[in-house]
N, C-alpha and C positions, 0 to 999 in steps of 0.2 A: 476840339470838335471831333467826332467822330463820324468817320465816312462808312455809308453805306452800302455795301458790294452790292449790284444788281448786276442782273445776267438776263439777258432777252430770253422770252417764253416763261416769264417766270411771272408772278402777282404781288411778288413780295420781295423783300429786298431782306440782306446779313450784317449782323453789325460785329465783327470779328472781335471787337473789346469786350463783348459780353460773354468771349467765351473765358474769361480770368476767373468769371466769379460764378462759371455755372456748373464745376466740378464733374465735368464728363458724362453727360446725358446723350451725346452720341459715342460713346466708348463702352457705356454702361447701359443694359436693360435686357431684354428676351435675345436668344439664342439667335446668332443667324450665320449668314459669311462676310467675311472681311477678304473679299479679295485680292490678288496680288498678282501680278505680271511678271513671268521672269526676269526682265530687263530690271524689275522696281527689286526682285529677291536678290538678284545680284548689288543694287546700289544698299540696300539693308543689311545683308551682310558684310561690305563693306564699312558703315555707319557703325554696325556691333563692334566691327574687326575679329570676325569668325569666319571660318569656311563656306562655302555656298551649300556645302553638305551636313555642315552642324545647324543652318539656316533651315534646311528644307526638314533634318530630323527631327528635331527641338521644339520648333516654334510655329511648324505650317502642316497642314493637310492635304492629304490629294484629294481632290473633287472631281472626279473623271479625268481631262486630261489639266485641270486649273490648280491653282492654289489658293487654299484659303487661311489665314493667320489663325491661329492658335485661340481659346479663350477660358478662360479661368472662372469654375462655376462660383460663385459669392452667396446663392442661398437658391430657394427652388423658383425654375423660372428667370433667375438674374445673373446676368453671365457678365464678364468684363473681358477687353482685349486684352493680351497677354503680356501686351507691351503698354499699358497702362497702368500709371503708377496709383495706386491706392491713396499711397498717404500722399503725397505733394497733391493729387485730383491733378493729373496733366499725363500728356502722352511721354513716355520715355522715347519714342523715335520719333519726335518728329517732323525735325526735318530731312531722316529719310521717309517716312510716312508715303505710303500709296495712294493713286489716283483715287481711287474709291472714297478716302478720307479726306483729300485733298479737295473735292469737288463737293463735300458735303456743304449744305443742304440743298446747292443745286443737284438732283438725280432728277431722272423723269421720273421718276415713282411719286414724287411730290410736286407734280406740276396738278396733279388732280386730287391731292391727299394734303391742301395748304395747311387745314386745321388740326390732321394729325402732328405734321412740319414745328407748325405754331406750340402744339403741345411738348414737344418730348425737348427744342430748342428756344433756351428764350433770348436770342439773337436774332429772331424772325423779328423782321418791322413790316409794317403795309407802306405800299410805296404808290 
């Protein structure tokens, strides 16, 4: 049986088994930020087993005073996370993986944007 994550303020409910077979549609599409907390770049470069400074030169961005993860262009317009594996279609980090990833597809940015939500994940259910 598969159980449905919901999370209040939300329309629509996640079915976490469907992300086996949907080969990284939130990891994979148009350029953006993949943000990260220091506290999260310290537990990932732990997770690597590198330095907090090979972490921050290698694989993350400064964005004012933030960080953002790294991303690997794939064709024009289609970018992939850095720490997303091509061939397997799954994340290489992730169970150190960031809040930001952690929380997907609850964001507020998709409490008013369901049918964009719906389109890029097909782990959206109506609930």
């Amino acid at each position: 049986m598969n159980e449905i994550i919901k999370q209040d303020g939300f329309t629509y409910g996640f079915n976490p088994k469907a992300c086996d077979t949907c080969e990284g549609n939130c990891c994979i599409g148009e350029s953006g930020y993949i943000w990260i907390a220091k506290s999260e770049c310290e537990e990932l470069a732990k997770h690597l087993n590198i330095e907090l400074e090979d972490l921050l030169h290698n694989y993350l961005r400064r964005i004012g005073y933030n960080y953002s993860i790294n991303e690997k262009k794939l064709s024009e317009d289609n970018y992939a996370c850095i720490f997303f594996d091509l061939e397997k279609k799954q994340c290489s980090v992730y169970e150190a993986r960031p809040k930001q990833c952690r929380t997907f597809p609850f964001w507020d940015y998709f409490k008013n944007r369901v049918k964009e939500v719906k389109e890029e994940c097909p782990a959206i259910k109506d609930i």
